[in-house]
MDTraj code that builds the backbone (N, CA, C; nanometers):
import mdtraj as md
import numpy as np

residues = "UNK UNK UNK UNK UNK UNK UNK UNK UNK UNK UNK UNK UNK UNK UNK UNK UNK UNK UNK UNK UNK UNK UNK UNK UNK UNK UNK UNK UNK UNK UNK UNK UNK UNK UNK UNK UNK UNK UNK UNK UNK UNK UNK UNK UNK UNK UNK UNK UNK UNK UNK UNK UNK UNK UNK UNK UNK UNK UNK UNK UNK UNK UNK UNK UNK UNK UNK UNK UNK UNK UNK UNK UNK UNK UNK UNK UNK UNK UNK UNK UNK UNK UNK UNK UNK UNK UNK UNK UNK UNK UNK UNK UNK UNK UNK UNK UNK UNK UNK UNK UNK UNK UNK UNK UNK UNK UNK UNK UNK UNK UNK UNK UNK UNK UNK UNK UNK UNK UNK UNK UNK UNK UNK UNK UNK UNK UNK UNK UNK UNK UNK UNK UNK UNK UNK UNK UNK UNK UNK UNK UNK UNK UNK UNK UNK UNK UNK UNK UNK UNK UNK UNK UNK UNK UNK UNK UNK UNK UNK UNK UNK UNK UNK UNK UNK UNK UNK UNK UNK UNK UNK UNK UNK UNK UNK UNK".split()
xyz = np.array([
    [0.0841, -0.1183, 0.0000],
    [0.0000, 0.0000, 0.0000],
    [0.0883, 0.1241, 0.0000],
    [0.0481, 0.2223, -0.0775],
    [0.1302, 0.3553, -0.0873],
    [-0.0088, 0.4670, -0.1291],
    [0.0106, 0.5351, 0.0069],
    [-0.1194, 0.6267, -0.0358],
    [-0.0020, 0.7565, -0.0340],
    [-0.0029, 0.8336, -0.1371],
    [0.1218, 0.9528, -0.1097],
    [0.0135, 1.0908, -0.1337],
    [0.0356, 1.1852, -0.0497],
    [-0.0195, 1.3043, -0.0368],
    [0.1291, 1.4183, -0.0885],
    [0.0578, 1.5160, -0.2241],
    [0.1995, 1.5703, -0.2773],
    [0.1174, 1.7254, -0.2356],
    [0.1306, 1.8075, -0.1241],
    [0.0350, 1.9430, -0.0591],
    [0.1400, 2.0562, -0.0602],
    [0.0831, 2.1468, -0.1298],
    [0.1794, 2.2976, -0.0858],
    [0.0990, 2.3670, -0.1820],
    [0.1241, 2.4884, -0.1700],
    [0.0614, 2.6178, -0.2477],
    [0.0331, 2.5911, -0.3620],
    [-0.0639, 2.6769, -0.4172],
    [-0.0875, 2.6930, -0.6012],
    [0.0633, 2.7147, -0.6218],
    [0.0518, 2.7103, -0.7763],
    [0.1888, 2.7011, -0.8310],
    [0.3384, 2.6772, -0.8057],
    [0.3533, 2.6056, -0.7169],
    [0.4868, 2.5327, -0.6703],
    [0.4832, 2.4250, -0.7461],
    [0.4710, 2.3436, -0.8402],
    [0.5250, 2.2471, -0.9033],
    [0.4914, 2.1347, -0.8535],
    [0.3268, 2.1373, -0.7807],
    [0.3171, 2.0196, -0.6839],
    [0.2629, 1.8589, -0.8145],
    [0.2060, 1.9337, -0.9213],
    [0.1979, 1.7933, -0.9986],
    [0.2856, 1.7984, -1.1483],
    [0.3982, 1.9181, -1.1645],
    [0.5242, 1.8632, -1.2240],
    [0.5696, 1.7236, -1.1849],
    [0.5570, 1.7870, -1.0046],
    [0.6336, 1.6549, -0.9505],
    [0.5670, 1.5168, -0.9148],
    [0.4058, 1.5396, -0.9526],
    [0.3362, 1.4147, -0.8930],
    [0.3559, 1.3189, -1.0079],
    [0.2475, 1.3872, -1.1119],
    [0.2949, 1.2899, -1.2456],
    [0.3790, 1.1668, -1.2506],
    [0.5502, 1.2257, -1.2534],
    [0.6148, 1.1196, -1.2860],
    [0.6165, 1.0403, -1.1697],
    [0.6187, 1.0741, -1.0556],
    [0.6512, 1.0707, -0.9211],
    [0.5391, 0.9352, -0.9185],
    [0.4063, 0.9209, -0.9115],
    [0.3096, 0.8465, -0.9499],
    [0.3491, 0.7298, -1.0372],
    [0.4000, 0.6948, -1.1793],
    [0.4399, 0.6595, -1.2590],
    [0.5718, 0.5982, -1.1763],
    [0.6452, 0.6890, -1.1643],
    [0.7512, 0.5911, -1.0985],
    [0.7290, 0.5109, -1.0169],
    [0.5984, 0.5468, -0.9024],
    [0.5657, 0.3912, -0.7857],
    [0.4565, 0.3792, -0.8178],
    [0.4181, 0.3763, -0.9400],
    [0.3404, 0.2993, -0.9921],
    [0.2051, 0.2673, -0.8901],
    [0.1844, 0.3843, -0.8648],
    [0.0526, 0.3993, -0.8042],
    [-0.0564, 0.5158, -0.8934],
    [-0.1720, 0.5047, -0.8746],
    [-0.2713, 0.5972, -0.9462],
    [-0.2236, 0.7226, -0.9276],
    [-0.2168, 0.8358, -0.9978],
    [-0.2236, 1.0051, -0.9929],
    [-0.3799, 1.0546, -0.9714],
    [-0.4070, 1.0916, -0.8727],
    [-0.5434, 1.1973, -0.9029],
    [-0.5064, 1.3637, -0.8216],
    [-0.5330, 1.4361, -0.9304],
    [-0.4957, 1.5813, -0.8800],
    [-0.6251, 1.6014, -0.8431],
    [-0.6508, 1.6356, -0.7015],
    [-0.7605, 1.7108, -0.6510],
    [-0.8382, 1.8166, -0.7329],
    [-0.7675, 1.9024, -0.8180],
    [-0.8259, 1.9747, -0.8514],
    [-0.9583, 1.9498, -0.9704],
    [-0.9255, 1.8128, -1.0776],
    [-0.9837, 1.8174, -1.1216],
    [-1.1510, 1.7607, -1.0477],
    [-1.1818, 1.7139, -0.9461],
    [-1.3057, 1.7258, -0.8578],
    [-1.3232, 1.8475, -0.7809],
    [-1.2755, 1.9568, -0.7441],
    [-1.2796, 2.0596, -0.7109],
    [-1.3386, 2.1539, -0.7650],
    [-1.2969, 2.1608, -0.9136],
    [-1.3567, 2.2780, -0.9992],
    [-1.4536, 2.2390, -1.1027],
    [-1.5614, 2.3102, -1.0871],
    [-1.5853, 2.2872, -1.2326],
    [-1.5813, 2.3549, -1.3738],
    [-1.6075, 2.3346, -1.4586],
    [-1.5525, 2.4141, -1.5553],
    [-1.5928, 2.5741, -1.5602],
    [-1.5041, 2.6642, -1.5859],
    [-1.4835, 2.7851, -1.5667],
    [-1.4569, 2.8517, -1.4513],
    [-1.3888, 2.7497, -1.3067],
    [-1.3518, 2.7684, -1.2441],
    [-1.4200, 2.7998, -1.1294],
    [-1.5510, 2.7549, -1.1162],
    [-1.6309, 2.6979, -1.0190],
    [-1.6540, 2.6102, -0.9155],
    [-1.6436, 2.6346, -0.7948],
    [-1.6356, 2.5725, -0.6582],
    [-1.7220, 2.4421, -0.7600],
    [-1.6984, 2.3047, -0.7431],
    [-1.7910, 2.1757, -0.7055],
    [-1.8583, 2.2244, -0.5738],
    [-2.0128, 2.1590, -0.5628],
    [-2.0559, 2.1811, -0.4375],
    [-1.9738, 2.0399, -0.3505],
    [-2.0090, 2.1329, -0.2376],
    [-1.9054, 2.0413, -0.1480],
    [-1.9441, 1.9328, -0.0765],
    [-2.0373, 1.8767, -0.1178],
    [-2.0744, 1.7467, -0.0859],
    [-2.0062, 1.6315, -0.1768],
    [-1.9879, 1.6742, -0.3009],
    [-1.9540, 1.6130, -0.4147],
    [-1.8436, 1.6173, -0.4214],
    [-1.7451, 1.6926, -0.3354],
    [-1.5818, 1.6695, -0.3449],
    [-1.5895, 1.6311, -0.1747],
    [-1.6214, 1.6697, -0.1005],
    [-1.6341, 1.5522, 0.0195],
    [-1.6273, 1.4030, -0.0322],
    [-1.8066, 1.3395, -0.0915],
    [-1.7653, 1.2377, -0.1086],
    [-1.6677, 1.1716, -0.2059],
    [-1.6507, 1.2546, -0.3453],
    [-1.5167, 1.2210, -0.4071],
    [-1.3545, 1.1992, -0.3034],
    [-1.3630, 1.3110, -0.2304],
    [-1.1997, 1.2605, -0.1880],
    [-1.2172, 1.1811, -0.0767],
    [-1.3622, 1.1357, 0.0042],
    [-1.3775, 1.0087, 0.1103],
    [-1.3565, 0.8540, 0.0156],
    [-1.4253, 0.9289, -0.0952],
    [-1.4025, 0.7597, -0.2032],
    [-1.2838, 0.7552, -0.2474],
    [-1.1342, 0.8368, -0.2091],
    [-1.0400, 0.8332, -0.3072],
    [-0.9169, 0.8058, -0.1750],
    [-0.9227, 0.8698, -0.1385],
    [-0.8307, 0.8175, 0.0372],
    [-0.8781, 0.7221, 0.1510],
    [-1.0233, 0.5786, 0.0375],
    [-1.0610, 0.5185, 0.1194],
    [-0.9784, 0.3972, 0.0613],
    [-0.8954, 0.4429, -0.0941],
    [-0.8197, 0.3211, -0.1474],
    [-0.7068, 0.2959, -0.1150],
    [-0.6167, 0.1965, -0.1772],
    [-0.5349, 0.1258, -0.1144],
    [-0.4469, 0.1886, -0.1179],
    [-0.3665, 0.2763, -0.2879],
    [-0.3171, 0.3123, -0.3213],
    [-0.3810, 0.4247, -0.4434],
    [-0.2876, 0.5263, -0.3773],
    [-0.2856, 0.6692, -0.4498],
    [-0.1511, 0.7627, -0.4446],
    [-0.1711, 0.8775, -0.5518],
    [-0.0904, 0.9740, -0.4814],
    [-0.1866, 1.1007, -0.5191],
    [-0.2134, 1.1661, -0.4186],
    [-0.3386, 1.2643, -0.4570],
    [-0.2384, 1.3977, -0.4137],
    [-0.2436, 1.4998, -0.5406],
    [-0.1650, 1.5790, -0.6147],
    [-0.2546, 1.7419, -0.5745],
    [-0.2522, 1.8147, -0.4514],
    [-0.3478, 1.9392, -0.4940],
    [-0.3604, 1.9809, -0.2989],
    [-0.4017, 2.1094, -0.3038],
    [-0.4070, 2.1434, -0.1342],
    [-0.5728, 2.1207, -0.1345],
    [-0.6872, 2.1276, -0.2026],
    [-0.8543, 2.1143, -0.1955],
    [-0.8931, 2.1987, -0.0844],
    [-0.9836, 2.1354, -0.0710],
    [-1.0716, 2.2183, 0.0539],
    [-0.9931, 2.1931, 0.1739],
    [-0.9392, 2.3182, 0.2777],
    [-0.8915, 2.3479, 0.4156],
    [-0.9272, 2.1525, 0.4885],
    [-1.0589, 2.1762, 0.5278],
    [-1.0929, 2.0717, 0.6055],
    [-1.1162, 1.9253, 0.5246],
    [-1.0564, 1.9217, 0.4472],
    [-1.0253, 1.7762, 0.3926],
    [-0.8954, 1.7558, 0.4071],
    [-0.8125, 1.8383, 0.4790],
    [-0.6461, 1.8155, 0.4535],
    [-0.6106, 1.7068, 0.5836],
    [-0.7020, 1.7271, 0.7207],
    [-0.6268, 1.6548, 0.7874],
    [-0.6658, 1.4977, 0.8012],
    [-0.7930, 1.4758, 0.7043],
    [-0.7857, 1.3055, 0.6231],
    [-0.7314, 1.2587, 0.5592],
    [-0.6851, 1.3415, 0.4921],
    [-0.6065, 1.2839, 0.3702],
    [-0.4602, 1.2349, 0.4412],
    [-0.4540, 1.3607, 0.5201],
    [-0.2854, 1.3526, 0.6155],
    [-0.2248, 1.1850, 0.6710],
    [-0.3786, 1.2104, 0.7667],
    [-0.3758, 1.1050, 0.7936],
    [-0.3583, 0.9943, 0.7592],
    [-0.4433, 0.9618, 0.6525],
    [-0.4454, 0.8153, 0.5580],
    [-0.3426, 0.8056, 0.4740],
    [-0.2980, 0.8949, 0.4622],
    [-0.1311, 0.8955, 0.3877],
    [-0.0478, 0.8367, 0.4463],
    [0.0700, 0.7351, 0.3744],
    [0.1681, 0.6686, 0.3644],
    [0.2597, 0.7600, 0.3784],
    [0.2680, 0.8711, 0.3101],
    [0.4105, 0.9580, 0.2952],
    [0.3254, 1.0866, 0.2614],
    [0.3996, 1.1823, 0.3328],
    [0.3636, 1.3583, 0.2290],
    [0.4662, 1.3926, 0.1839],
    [0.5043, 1.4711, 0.0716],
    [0.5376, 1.5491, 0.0035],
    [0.5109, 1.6673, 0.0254],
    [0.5748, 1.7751, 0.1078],
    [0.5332, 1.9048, 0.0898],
    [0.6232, 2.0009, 0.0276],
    [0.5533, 2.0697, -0.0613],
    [0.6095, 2.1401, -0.1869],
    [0.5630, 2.3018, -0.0754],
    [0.6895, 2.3429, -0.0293],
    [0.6825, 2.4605, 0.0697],
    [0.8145, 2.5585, 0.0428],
    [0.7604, 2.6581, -0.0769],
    [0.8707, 2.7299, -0.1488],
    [0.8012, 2.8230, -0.0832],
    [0.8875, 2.9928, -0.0994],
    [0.9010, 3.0727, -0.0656],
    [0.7700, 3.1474, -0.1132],
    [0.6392, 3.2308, -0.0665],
    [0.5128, 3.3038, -0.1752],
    [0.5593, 3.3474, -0.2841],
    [0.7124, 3.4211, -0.3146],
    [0.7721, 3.4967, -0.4465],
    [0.7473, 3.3796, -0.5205],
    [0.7787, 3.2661, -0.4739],
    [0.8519, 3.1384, -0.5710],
    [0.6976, 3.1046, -0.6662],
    [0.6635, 3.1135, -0.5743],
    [0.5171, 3.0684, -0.5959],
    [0.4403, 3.2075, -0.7159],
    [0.4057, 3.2556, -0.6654],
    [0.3726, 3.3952, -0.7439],
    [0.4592, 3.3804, -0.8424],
    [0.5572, 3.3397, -0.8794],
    [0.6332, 3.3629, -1.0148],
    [0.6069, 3.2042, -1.0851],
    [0.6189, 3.1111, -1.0199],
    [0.5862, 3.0037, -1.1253],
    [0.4559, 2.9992, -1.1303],
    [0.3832, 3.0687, -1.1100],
    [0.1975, 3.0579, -1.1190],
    [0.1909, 3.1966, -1.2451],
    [0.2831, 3.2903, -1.2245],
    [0.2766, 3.3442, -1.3730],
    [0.3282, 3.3133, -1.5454],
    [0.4197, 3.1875, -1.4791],
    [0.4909, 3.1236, -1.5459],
    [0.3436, 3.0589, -1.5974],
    [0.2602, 2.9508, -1.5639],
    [0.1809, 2.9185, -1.5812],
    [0.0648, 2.9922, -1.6207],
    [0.0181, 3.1097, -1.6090],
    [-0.0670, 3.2108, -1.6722],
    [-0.0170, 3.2408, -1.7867],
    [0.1162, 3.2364, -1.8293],
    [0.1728, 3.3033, -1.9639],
    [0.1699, 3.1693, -2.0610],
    [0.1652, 3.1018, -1.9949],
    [0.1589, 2.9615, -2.0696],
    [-0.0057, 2.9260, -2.1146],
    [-0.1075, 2.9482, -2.0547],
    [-0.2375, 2.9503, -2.0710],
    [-0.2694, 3.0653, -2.1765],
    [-0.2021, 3.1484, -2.1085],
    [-0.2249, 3.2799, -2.2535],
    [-0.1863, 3.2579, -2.3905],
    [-0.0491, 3.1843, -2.3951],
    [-0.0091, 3.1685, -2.5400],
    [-0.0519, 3.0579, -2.5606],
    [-0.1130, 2.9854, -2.5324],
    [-0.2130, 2.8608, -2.5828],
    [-0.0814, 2.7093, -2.5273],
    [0.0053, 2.7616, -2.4403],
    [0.1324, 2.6441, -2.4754],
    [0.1387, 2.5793, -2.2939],
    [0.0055, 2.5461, -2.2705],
    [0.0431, 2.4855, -2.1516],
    [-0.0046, 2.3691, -2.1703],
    [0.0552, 2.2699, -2.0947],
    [0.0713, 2.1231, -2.1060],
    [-0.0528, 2.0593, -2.0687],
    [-0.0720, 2.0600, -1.8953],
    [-0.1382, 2.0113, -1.8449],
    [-0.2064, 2.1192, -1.7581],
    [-0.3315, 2.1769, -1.7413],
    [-0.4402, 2.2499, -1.7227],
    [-0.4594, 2.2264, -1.5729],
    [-0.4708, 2.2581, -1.5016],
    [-0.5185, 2.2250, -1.3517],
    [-0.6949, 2.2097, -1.3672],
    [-0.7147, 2.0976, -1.3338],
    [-0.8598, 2.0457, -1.3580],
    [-0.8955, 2.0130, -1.4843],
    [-0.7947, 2.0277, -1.5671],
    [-0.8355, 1.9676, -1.7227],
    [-0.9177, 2.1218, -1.7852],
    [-0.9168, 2.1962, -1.7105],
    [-0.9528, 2.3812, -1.7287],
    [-0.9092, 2.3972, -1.8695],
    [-0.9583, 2.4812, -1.9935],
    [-0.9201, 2.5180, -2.0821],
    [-0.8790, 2.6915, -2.0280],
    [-0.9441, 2.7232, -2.0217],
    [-0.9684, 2.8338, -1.9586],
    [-0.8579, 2.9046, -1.8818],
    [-0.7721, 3.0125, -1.8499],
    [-0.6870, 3.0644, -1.7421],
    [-0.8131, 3.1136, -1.6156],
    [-0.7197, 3.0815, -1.4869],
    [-0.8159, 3.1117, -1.3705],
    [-0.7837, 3.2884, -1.3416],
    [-0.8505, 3.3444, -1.3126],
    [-0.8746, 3.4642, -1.3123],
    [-0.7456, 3.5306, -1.1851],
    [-0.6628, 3.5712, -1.2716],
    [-0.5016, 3.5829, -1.2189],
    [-0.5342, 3.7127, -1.1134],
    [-0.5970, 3.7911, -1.0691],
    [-0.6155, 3.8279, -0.9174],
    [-0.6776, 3.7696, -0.8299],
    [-0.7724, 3.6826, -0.8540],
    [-0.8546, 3.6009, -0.7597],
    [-0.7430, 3.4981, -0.7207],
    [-0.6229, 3.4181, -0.8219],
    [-0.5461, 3.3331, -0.8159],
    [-0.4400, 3.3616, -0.6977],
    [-0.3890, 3.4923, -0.7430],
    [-0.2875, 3.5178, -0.6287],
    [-0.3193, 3.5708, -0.5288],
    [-0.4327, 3.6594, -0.5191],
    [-0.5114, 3.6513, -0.3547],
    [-0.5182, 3.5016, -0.2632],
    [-0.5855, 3.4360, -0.3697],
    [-0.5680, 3.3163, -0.3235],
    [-0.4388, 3.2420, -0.2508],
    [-0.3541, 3.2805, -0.3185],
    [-0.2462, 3.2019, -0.3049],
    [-0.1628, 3.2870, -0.1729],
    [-0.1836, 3.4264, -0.1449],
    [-0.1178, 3.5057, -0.0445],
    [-0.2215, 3.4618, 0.0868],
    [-0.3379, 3.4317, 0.0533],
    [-0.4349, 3.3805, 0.1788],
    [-0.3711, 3.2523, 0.2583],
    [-0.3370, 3.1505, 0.1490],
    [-0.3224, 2.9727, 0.1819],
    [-0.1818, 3.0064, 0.2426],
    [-0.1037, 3.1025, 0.1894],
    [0.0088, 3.1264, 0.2774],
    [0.0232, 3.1748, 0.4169],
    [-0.0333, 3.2314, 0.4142],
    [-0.0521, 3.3708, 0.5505],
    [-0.1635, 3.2508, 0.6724],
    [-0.2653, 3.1856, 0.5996],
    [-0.3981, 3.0868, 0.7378],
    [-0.3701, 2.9764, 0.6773],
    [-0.3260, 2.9285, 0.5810],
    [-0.3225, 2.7744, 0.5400],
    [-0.1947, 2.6975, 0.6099],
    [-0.1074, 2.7747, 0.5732],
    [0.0347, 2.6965, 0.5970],
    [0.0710, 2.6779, 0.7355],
    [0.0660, 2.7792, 0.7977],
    [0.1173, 2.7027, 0.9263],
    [0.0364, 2.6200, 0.9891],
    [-0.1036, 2.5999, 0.9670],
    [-0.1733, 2.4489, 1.0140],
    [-0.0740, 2.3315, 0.9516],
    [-0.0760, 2.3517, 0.7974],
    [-0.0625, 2.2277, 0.7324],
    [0.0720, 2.1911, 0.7947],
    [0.1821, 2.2939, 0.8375],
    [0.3305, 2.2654, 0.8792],
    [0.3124, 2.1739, 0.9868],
    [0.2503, 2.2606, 1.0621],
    [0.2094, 2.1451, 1.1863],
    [0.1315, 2.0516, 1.1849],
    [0.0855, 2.0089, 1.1301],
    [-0.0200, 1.8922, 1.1315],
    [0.0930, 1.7709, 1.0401],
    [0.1542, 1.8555, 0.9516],
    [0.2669, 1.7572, 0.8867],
    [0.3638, 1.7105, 0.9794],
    [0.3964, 1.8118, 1.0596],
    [0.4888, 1.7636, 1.1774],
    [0.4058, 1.6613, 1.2518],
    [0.3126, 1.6888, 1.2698],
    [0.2414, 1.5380, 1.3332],
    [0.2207, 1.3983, 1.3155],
    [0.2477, 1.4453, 1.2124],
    [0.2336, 1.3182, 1.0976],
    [0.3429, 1.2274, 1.1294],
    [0.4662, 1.2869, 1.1085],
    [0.6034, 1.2625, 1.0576],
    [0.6568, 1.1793, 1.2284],
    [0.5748, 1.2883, 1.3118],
    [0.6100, 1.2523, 1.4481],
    [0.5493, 1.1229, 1.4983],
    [0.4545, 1.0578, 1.4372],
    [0.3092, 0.9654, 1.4131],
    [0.4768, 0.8194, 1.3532],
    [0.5397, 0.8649, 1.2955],
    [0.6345, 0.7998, 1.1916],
    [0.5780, 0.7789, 1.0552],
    [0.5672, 0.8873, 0.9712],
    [0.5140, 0.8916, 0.8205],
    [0.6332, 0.9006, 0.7922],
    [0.6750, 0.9014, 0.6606],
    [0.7495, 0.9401, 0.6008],
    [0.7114, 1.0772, 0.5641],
    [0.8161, 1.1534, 0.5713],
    [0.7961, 1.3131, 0.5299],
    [0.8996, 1.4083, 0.4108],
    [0.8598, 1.4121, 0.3368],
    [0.9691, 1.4656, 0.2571],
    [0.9057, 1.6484, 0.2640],
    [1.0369, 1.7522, 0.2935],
    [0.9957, 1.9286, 0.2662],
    [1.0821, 1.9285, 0.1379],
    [1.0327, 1.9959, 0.0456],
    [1.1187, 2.0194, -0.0537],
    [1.0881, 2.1960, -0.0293],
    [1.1723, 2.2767, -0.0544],
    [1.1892, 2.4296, -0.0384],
    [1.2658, 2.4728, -0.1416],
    [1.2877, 2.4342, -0.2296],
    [1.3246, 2.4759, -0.3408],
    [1.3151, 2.4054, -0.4878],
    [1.3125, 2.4768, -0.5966],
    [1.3444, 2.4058, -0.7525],
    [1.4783, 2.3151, -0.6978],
    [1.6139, 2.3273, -0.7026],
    [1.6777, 2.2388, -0.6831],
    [1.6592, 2.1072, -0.5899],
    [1.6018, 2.1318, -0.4823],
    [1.5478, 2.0105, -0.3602],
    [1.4680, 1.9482, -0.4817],
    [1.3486, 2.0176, -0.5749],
    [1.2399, 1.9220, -0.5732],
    [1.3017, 1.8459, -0.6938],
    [1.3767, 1.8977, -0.8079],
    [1.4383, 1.8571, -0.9050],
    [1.5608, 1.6876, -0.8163],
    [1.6424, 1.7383, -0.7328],
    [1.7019, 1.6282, -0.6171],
    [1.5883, 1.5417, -0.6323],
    [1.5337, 1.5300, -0.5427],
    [1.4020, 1.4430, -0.4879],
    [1.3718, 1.3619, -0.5883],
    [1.2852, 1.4284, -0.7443],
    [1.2692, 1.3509, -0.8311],
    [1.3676, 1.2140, -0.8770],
    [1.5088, 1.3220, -0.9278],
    [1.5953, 1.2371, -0.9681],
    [1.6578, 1.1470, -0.8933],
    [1.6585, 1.1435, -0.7641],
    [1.7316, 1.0743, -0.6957],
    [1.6758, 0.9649, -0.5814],
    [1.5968, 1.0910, -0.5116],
    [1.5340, 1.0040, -0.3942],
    [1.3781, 0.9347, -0.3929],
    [1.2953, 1.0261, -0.5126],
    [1.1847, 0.9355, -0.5852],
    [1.1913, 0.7831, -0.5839],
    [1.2745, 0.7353, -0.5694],
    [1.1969, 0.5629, -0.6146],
    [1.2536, 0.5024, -0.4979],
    [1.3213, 0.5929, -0.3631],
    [1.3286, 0.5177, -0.2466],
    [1.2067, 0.6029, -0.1310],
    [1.1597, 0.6537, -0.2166],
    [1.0515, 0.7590, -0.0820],
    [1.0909, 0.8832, 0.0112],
    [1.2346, 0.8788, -0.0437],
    [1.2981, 1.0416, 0.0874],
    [1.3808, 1.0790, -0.0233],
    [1.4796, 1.1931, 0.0147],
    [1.5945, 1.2276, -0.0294],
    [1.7157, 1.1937, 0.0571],
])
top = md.Topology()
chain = top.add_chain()
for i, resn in enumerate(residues, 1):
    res = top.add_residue(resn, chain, resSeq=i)
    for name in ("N", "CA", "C"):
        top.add_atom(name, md.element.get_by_symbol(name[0]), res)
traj = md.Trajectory(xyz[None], top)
């Protein structure tokens, strides 16, 4: 069994790194987001991503790729095998999330968060993203520390170079 939780801010590179990361232990990928939104960037009502992510961290094996709703984080925590927390600096973040807006604009982005055609509305995005920093994160720090203290496996990656490390190296043993 390998249930892997990959959690940190919008635009940190949290399913650059799930993707292969998934593929390599050969467990399922599901990015939260695509049950989260619906198209044009619409809350799912939240019964319907409740029971989606109760039916998805009730399996054996996963790696579920996305931060979702506040109060679904400390189930998932829990039922997790290992976290991944993708915990870069807000600049870091704010700049690879424009990286990703410029990529939606010129039609040249890969993979869409939620399968979205659409760009998400780039002030609502980074409000967003200065909020999950400022009331999100230090729960999730600590509750990860709980985890880890529980004996999870815990990987922090804090930078492009750590998470680039991690992939190449410590990916197919579970740490760096």
């Amino acid at each position: 069994m390998s249930r892997i939780v990959v959690i940190g801010n919008s635009g940190g590179g949290k399913s650059t790194l799930a993707r292969p990361l998934a593929a390599r232990r050969g467990v399922p990928y599901v990015e939260i987001d695509a049950f989260l939104w619906r198209p044009g960037w619409q809350w799912a009502p939240i019964a319907e991503y409740e029971a989606e992510h109760a039916r998805l961290i009730s399996l054996d094996d996963w790696l579920l790729d996305g931060i979702g709703s506040f109060e679904s984080i400390p189930t998932r925590l829990n039922r997790a095998t290992e976290i991944i927390l993708i915990d870069l600096p807000l600049w870091m973040h704010f700049w690879l999330a424009a990286e990703r807006q410029i990529a939606y604009a010129t039609g040249k982005i890969e993979h869409p968060p939620a399968g979205e055609p659409t760009m998400p509305p780039t002030k609502g995005l980074f409000e967003n993203m200065a909020r999950i920093d400022r009331e999100w994160m230090p729960n999730i720090r600590r509750r990860i520390d709980a985890e880890e203290a529980r004996g999870k496996i815990v990987v922090r990656l804090a930078s492009l170079e750590a998470m680039d490390e991690f992939l190449h190296r410590g990916a197919a043993r579970g740490a760096v």
